[in-house]
N, CA, C and O of each residue as an XYZ file, in Angstrom:
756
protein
N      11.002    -73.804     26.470
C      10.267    -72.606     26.844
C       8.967    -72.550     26.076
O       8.991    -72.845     24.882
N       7.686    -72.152     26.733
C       6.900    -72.071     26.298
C       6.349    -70.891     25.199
O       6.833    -69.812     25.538
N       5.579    -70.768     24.114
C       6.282    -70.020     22.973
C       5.053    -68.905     23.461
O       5.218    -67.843     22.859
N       4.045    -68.873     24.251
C       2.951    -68.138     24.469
C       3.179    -66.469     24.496
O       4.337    -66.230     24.837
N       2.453    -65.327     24.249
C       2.314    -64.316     24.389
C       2.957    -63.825     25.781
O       3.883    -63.018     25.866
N       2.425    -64.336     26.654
C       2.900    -63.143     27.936
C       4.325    -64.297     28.346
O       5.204    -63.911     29.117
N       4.350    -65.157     27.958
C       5.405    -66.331     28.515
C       6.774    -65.302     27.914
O       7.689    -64.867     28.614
N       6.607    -65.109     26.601
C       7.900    -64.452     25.644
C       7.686    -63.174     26.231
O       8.602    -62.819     26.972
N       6.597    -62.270     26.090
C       6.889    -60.898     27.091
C       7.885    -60.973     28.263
O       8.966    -60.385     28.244
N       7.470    -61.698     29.238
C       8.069    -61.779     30.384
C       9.672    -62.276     30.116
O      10.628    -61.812     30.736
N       9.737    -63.028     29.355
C      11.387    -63.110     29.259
C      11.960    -62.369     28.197
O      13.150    -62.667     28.097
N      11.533    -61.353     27.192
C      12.003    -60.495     26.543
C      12.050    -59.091     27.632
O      12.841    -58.191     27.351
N      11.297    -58.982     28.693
C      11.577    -57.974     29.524
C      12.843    -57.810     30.232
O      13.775    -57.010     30.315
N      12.326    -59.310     30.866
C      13.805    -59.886     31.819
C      14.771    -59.771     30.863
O      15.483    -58.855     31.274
N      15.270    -60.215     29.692
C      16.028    -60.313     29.215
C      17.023    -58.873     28.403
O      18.086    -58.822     27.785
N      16.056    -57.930     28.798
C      16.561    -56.967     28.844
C      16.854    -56.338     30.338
O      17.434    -55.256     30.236
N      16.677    -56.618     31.300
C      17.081    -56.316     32.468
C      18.571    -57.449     32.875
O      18.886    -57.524     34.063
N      19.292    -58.166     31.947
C      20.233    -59.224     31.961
C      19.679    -60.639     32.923
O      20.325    -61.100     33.864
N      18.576    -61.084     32.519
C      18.239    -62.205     32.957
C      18.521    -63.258     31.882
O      18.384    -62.839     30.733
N      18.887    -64.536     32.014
C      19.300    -65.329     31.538
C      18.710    -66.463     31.362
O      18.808    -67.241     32.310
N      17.732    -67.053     29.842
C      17.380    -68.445     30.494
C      17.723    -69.459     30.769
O      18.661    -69.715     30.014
N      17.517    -70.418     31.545
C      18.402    -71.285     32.311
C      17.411    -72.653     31.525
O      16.264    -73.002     31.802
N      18.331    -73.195     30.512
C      17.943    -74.435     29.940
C      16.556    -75.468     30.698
O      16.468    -75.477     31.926
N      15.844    -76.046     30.096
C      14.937    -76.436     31.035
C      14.497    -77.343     29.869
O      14.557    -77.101     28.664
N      13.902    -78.782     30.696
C      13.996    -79.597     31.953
C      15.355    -79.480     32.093
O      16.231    -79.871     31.321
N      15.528    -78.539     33.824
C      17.016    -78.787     34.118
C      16.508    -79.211     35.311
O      15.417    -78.939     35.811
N      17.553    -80.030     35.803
C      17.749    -80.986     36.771
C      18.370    -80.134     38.000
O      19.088    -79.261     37.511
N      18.362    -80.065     39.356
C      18.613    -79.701     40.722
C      18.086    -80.290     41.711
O      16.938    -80.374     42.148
N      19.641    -80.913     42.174
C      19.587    -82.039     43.396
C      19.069    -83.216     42.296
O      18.714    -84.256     42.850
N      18.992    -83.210     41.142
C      18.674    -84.410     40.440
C      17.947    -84.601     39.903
O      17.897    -85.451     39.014
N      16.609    -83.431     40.464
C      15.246    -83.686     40.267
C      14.971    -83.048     39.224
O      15.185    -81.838     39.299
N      14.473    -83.526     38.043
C      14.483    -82.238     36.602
C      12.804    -81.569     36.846
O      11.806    -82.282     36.946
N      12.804    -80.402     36.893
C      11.916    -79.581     36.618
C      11.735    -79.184     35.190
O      12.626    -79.056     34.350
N      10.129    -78.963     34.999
C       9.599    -78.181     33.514
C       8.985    -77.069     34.239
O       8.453    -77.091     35.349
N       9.166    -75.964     33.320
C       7.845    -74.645     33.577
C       8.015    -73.888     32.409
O       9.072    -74.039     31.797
N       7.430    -73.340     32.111
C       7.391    -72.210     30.872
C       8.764    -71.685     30.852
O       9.526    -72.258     30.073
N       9.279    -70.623     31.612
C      10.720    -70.193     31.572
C      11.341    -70.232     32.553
O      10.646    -70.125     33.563
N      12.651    -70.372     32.756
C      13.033    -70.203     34.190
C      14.559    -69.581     34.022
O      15.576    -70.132     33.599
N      14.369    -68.358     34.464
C      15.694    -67.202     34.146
C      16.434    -67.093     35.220
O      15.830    -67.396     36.249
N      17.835    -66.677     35.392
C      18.328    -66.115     36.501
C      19.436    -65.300     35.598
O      19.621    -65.442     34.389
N      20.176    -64.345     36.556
C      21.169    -63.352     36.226
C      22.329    -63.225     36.564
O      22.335    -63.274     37.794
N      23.324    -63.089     36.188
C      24.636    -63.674     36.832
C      24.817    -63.008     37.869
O      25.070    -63.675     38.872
N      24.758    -61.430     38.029
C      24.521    -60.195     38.730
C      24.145    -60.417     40.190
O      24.449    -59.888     41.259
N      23.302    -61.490     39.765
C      21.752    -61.194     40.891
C      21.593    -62.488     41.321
O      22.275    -63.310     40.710
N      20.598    -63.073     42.554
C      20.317    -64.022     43.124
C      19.096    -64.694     43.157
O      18.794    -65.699     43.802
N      18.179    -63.773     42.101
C      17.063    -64.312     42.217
C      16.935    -65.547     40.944
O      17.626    -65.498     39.927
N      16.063    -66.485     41.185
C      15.746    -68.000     40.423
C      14.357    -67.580     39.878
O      13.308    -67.940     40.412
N      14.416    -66.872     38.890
C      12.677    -66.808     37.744
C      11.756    -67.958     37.495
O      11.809    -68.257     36.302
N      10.903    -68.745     38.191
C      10.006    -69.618     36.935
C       9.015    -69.255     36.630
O       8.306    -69.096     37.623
N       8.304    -68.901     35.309
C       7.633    -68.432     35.006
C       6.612    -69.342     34.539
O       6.873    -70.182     33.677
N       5.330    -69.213     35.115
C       4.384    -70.514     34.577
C       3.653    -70.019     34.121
O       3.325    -68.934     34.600
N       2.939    -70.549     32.873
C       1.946    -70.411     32.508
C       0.687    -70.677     32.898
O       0.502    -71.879     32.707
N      -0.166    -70.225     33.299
C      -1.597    -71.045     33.569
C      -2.292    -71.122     32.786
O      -3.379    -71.560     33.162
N      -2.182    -70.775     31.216
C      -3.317    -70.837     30.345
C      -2.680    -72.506     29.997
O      -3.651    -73.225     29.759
N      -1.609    -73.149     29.922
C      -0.975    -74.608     29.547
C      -1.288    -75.278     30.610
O      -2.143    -76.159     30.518
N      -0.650    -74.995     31.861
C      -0.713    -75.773     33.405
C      -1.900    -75.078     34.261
O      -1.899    -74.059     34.951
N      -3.026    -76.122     33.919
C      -4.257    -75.949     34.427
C      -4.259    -76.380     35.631
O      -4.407    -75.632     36.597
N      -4.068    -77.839     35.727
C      -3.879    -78.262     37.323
C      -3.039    -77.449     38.203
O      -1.821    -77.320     38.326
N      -3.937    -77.002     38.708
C      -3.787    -75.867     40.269
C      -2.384    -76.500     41.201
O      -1.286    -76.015     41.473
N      -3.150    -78.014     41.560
C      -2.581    -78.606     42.295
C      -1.087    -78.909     41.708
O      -0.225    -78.421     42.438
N      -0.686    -79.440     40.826
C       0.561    -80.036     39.872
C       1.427    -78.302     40.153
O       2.198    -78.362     41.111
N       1.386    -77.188     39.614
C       1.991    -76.640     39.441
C       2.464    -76.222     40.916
O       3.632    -75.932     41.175
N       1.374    -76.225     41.893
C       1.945    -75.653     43.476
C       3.180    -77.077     43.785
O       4.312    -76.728     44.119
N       2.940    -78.331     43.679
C       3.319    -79.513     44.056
C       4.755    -78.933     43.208
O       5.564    -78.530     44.043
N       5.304    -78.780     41.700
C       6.279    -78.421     41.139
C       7.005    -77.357     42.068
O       7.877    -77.762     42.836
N       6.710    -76.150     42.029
C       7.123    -75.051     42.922
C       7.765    -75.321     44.273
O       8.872    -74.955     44.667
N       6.774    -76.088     44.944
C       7.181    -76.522     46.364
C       8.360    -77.106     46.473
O       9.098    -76.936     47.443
N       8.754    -78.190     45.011
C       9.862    -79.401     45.236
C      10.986    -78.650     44.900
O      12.127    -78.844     45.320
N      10.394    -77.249     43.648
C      11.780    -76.703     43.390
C      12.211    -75.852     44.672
O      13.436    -75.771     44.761
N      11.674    -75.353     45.447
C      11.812    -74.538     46.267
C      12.467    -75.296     47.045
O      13.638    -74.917     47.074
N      12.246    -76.399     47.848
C      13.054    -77.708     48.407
C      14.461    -78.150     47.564
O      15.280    -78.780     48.233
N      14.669    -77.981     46.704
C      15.748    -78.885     45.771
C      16.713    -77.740     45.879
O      17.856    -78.043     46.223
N      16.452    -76.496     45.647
C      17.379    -75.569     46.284
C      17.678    -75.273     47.219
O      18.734    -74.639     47.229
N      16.912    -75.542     48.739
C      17.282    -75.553     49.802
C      18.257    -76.909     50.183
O      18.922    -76.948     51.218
N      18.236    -77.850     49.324
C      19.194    -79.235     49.343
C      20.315    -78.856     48.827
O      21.245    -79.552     49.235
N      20.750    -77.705     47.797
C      21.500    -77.740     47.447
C      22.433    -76.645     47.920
O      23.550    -76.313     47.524
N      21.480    -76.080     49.091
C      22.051    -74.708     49.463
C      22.076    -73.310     48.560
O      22.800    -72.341     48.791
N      21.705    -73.358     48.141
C      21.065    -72.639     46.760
C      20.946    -71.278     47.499
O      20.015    -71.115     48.288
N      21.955    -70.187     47.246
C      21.509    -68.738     47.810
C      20.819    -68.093     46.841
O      21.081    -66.896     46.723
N      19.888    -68.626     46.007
C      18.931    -67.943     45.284
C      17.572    -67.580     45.738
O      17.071    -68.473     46.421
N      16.901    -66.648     45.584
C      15.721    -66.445     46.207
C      14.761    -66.827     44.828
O      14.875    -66.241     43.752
N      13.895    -67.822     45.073
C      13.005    -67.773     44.153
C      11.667    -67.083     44.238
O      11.064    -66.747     45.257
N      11.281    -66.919     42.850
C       9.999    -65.798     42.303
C       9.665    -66.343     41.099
O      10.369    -66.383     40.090
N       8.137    -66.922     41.307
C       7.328    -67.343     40.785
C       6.382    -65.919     39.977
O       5.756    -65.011     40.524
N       6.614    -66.214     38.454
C       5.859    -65.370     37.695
C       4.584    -66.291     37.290
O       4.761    -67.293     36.597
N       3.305    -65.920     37.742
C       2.314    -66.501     36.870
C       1.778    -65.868     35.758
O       1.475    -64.717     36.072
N       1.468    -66.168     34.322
C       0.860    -65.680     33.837
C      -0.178    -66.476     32.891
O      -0.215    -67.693     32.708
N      -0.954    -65.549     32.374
C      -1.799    -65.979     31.595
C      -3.072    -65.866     32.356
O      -3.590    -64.914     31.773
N      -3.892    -66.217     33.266
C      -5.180    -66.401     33.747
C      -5.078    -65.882     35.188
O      -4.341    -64.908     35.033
N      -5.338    -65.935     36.346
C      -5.213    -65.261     37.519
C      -5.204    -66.584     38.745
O      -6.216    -67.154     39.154
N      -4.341    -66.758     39.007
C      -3.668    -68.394     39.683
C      -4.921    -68.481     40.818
O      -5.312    -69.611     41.110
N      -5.571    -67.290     41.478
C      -5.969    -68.254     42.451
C      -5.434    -67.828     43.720
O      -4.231    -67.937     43.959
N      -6.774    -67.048     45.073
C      -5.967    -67.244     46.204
C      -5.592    -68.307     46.863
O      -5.068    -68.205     47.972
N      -5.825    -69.553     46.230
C      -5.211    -70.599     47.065
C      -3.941    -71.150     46.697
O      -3.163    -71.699     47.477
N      -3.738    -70.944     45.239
C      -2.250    -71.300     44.916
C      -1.247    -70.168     45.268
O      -0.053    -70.401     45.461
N      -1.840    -68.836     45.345
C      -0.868    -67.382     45.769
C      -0.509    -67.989     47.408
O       0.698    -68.121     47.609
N      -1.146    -68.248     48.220
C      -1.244    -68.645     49.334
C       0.208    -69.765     49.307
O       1.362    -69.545     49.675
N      -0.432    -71.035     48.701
C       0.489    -72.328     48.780
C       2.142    -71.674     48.531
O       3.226    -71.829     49.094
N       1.584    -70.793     47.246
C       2.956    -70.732     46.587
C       4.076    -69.526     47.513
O       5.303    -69.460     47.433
N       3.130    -68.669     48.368
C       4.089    -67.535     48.545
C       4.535    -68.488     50.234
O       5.206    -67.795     50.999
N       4.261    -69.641     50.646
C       5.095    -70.104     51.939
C       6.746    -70.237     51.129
O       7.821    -70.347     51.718
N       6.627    -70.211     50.344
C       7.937    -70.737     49.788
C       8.901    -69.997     48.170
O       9.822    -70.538     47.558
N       8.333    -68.833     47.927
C       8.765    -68.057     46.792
C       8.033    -66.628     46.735
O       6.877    -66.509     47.142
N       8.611    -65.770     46.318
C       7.818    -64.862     45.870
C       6.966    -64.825     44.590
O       7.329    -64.937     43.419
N       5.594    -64.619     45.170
C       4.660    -64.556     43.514
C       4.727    -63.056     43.414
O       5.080    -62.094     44.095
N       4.104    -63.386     41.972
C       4.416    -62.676     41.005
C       3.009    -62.865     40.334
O       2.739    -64.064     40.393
N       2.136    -62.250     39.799
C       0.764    -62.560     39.228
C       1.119    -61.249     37.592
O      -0.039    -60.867     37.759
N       1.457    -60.663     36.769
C       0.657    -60.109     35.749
C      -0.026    -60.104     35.067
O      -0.047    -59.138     34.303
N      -1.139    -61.311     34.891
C      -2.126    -62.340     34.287
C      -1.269    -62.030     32.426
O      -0.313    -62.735     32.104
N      -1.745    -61.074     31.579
C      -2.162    -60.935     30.455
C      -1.790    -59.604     30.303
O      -2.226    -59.030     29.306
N      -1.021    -58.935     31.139
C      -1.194    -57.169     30.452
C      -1.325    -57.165     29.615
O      -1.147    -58.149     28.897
N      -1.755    -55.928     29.184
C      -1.972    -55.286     27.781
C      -0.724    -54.277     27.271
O      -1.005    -53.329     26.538
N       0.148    -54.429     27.534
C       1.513    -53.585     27.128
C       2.424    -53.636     27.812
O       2.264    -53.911     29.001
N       3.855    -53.354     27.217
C       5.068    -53.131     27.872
C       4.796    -52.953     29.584
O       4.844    -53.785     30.490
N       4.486    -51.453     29.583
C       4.524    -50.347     30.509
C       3.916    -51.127     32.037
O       4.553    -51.080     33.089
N       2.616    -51.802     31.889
C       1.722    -52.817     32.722
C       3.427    -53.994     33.178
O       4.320    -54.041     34.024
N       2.999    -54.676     32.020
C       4.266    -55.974     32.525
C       5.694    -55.372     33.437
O       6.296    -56.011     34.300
N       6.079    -53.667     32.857
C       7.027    -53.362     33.925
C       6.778    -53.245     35.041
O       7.516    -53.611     35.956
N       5.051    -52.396     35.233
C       4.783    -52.259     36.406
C       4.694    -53.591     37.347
O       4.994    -53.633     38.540
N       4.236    -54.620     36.584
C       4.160    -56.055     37.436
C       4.883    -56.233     37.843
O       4.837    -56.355     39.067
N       6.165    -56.397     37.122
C       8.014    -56.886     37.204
C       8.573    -56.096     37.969
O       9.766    -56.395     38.029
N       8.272    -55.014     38.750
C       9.134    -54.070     38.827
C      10.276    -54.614     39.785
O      11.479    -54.370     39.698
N       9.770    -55.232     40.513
C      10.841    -55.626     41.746
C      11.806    -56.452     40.973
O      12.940    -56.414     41.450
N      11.684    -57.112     40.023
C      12.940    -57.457     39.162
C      13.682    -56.698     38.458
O      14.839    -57.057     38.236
N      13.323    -55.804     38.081
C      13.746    -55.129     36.839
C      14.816    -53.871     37.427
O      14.899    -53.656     38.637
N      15.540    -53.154     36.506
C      16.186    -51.754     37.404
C      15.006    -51.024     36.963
O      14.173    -51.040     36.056
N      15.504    -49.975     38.667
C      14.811    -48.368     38.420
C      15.424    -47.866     36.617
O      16.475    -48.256     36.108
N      14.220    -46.770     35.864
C      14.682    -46.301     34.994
C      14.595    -44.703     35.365
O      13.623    -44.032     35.712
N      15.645    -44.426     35.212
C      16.021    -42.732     36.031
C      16.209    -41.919     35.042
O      17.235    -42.041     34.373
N      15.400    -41.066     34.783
C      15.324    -40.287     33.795
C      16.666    -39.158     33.712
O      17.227    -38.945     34.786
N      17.132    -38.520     32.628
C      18.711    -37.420     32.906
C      18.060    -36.400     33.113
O      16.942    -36.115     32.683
N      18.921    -35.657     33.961
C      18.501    -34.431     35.178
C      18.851    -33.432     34.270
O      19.776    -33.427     33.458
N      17.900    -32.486     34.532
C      18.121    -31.055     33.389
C      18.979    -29.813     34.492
O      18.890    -30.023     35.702
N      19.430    -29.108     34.221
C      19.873    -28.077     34.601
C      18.805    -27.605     35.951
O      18.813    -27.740     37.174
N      18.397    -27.319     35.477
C      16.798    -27.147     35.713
C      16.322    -27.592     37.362
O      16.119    -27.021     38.433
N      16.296    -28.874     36.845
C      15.903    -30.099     37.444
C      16.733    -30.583     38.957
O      16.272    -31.022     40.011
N      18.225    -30.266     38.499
C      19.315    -30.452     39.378
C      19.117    -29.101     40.487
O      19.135    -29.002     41.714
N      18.974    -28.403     39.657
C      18.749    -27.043     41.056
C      17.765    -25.705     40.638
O      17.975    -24.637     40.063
N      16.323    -26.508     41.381
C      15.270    -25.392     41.049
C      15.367    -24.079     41.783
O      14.861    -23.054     41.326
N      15.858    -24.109     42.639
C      16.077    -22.923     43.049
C      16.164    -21.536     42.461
O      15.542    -20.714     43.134
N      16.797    -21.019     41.333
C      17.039    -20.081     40.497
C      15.038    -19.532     39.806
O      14.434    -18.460     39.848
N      14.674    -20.861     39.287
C      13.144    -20.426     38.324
C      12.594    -20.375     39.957
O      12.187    -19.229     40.147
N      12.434    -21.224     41.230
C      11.746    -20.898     41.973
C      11.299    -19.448     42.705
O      10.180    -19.061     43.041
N      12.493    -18.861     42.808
C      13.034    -17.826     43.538
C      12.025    -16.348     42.242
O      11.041    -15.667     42.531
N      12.689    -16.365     41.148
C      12.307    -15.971     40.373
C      10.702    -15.799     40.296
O      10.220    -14.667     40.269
N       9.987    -16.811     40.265
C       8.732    -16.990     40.609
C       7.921    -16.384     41.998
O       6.957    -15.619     41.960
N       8.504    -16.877     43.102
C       8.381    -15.849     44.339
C       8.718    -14.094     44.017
O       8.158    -13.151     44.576
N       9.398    -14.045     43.345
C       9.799    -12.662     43.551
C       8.483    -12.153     42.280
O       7.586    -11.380     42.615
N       8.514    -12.350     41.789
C       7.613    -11.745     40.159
C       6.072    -12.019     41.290
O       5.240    -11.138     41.076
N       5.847    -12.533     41.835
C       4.590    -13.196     42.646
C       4.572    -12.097     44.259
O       3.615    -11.641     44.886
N       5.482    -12.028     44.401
C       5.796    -11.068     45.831
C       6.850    -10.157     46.290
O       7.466     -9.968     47.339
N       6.820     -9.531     44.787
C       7.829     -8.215     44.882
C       8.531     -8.114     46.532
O       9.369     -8.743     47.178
N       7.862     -7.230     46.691
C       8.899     -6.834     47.824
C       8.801     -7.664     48.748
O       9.792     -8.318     48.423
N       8.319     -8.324     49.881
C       8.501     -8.935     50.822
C       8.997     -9.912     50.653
O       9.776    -10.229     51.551
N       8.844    -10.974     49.399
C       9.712    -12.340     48.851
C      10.911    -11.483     49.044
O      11.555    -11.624     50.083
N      11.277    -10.621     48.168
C      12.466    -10.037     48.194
C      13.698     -9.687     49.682
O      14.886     -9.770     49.995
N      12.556     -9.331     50.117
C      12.894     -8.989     51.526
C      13.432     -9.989     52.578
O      14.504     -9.812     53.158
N      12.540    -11.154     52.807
C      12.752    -12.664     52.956
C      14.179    -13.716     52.375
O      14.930    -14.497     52.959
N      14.070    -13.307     51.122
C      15.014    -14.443     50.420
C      16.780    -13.362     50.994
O      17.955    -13.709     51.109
N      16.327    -12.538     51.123
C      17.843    -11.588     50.918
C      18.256    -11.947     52.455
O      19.421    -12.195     52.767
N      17.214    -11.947     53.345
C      17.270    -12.453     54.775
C      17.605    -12.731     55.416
O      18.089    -12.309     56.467
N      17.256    -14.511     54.439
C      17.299    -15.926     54.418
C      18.719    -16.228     54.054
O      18.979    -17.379     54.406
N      19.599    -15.716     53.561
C      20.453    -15.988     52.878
C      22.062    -15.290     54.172
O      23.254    -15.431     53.901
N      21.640    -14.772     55.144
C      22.070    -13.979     55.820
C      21.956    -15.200     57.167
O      22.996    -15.521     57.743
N      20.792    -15.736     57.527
C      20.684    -16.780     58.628
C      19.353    -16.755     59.404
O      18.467    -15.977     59.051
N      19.203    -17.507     60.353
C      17.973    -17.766     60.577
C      17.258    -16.140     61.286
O      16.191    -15.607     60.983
N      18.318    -15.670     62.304
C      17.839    -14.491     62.908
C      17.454    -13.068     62.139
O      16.679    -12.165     62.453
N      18.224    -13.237     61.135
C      17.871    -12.307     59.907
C      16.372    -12.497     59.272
O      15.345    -11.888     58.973
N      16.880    -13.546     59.284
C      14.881    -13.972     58.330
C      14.053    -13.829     59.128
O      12.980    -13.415     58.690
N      14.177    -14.162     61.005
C      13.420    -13.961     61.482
C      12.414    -12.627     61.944
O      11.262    -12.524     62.367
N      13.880    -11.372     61.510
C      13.726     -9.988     61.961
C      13.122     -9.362     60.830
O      12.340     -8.412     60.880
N      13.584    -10.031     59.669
C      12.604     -9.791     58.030
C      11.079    -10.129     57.918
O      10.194     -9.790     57.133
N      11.132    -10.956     59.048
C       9.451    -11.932     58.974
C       8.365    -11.054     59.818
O       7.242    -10.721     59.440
N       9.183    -10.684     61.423
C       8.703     -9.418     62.196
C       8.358     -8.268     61.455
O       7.357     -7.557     61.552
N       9.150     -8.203     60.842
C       9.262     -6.462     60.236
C       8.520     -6.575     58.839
O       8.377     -5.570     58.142
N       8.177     -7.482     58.552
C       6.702     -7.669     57.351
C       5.455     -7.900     58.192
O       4.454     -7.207     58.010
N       5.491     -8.710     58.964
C       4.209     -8.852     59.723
C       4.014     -7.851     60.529
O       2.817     -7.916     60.810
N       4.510     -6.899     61.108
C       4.648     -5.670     62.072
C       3.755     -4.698     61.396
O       2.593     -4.355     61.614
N       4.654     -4.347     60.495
C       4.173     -3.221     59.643
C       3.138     -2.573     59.292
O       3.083     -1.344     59.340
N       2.103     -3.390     58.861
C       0.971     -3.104     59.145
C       0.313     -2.382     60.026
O      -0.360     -1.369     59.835
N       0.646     -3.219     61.462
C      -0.023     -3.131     62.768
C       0.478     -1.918     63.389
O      -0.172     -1.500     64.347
N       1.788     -1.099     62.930
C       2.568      0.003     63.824
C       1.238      1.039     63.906
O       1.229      1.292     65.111
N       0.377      1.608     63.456
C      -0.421      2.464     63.720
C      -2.262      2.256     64.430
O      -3.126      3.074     64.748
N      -2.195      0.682     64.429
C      -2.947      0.671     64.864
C      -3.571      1.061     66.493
O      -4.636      1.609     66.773
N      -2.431      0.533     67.458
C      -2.076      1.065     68.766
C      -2.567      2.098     69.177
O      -3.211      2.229     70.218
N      -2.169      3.327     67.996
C      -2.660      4.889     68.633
C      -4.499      4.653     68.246
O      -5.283      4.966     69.142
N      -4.980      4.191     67.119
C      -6.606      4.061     66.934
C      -7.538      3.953     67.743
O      -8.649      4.474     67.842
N      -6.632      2.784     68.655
C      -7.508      2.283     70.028
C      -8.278      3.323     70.927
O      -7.540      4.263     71.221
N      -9.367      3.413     71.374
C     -10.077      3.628     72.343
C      -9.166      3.689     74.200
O      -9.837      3.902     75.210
């Protein structure tokens, strides 16, 4: 594994999402592959290689690698989906091109923090779901509260209604909007 900055980010991320690195030069269908890291998860089906481009300059060499691994698992029947992480420099629409006939890319060049590299990763990584407050689980109570302190009587009038069925709310909705208008009729000309 390659010892670089975003090379170790990317598999200290994964590796907290239970990705696993998978020894390398490892061999499939025979053929031994090198790349910076190459993770998978017992869980899961996806095949990680993570390349560096600030080490693997040749454009061409690294698409030519990708392609054979992408082939060597289709020889082997391989129900893994592979996903190509590049990092370090910005690969290139012609290698994003070459590379996505046959893997999913993955580009985060260099982030500058955690938070960036999750956003890159995300499709690997789990959702992080924050714990639901009281609150949170059922706004209803502060909402209601708020309407009413905001629209004394007619919120009032409405929610008590509403709670009765649609024809109720509807005769609550008449009889606020009406109200007004009952004296205008006789004004007329």
């Amino acid at each position: 594994m390659s010892t670089s900055g975003p090379v170790a980010d990317v598999v200290e991320l994964l590796g907290q999402a239970n990705y696993e690195l998978v020894p390398m030069p490892g061999p499939i269908a025979g053929i031994r592959f090198d790349f910076a890291a190459v993770l998978a998860a017992p869980a899961s089906l996806d095949l990680i290689a993570v390349v560096d481009l600030v080490v693997d300059t040749d454009r061409g060499d690294v698409g030519r690698r990708i392609e054979a691994l992408a082939r060597a698992l289709d020889l082997v029947r391989s129900r893994r989906s592979l996903t190509v992480v590049f990092v370090g420099v910005w690969p290139g629409r012609e290698l994003i091109q070459r590379v996505a006939r046959v893997a999913r890319v993955l580009a985060p060049g260099r982030p500058g923090d955690l938070a960036s590299l999750r956003h890159a990763l995300a499709v690997l990584v789990p959702l992080e779901l924050g714990s639901e407050s009281a609150e949170a689980r059922s706004p209803w109570p502060s909402a209601r509260a708020e309407l009413l302190a905001a629209h004394s009587p007619e919120a009032s009038q409405l929610l008590n209604a509403a709670r009765v069925g649609e024809k109720a709310l509807r005769a609550a909705l008449r009889e606020i909007l009406m109200g007004p208008l009952e004296g205008v009729e006789a004004e007329i000309p």
